[in-house]
C-alpha positions in Angstrom: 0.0 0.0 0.0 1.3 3.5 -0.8 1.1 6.5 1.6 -1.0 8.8 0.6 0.3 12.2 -1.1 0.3 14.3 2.1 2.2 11.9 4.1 5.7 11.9 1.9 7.9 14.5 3.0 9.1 16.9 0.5 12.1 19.2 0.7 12.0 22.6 1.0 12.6 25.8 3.3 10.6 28.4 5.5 10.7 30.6 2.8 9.0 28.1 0.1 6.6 27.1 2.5 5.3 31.0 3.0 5.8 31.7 -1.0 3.1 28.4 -1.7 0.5 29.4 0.9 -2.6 30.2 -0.6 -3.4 33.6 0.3 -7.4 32.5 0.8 -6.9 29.8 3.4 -5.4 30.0 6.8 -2.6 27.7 8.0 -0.7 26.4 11.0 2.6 25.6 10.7 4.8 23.3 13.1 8.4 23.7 13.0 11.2 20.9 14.4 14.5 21.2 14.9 15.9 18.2 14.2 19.2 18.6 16.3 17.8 18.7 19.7 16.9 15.1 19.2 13.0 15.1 19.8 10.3 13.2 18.6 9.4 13.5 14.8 6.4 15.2 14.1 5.9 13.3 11.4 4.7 10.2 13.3 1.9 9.4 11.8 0.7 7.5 15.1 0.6 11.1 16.2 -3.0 12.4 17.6 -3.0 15.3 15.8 -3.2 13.6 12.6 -6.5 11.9 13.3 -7.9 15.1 14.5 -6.6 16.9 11.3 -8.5 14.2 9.2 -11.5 14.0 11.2 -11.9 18.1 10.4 -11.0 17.5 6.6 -7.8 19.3 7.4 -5.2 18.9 4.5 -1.3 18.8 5.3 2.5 18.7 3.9 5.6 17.7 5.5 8.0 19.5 4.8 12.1 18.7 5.6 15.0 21.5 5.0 18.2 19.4 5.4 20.3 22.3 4.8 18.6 23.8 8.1 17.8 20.2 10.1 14.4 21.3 10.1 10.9 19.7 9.5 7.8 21.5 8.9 3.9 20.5 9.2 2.3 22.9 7.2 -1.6 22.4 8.0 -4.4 23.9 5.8 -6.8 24.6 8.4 -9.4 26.7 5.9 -10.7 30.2 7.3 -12.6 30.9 10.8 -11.5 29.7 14.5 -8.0 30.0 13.8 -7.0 30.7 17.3 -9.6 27.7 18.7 -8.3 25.4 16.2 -4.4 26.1 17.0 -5.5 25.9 20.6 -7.1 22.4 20.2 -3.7 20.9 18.7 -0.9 22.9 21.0 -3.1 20.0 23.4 -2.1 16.8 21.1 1.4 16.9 22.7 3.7 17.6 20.0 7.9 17.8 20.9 8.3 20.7 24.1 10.4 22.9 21.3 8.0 22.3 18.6 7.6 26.2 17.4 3.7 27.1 16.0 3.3 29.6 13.3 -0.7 31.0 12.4 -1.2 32.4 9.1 -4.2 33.8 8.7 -6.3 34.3 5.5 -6.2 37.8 4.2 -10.0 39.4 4.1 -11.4 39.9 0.5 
């Protein structure tokens, strides 16, 4: 069986994360340093994931080698930005997992 599309890392940076966003949707995005030797967020046994699919919530993985880094970059749509970043700051991700909240610009 293959993994689906959203769970195959891709490589990239910060920057090409922020230049792909779509201006229309709001996103969260999870940053991990690799060197301080936590927890992936990319385990997909994670609890986040199953909330993220049981709100239709689509996602990439993201890895800058140059950097050590790895990035969930969650489309969370528009509306309860802050309740929905709240509700997964609670799934236990690594202690120096950093958040980002982009928010959808208003037409």
């Amino acid at each position: 069986m293959t993994k689906p599309l959203h769970d195959r890392p891709i490589h990239g940076s910060f920057t090409g994360i922020k230049k792909m966003l779509d201006p229309g949707a709001s996103y969260i995005i999870f940053e991990n340093d690799l060197t301080l030797g936590e927890e992936s967020i990319f385990d997909p046994s994670h609890m986040a994931y199953a909330y993220f699919e049981a709100n239709a919530f689509t996602w990439k993985k993201v890895v800058d080698q140059v950097l050590q880094r790895e990035y969930l970059v969650v489309c969370i749509g528009t509306g309860k930005e802050d309740e929905v970043l709240g509700q997964v700051m609670g799934y236990g991700f690594p202690r120096e997992t950093v958040y980002y909240l982009y928010k959808a610009k208003e037409a």
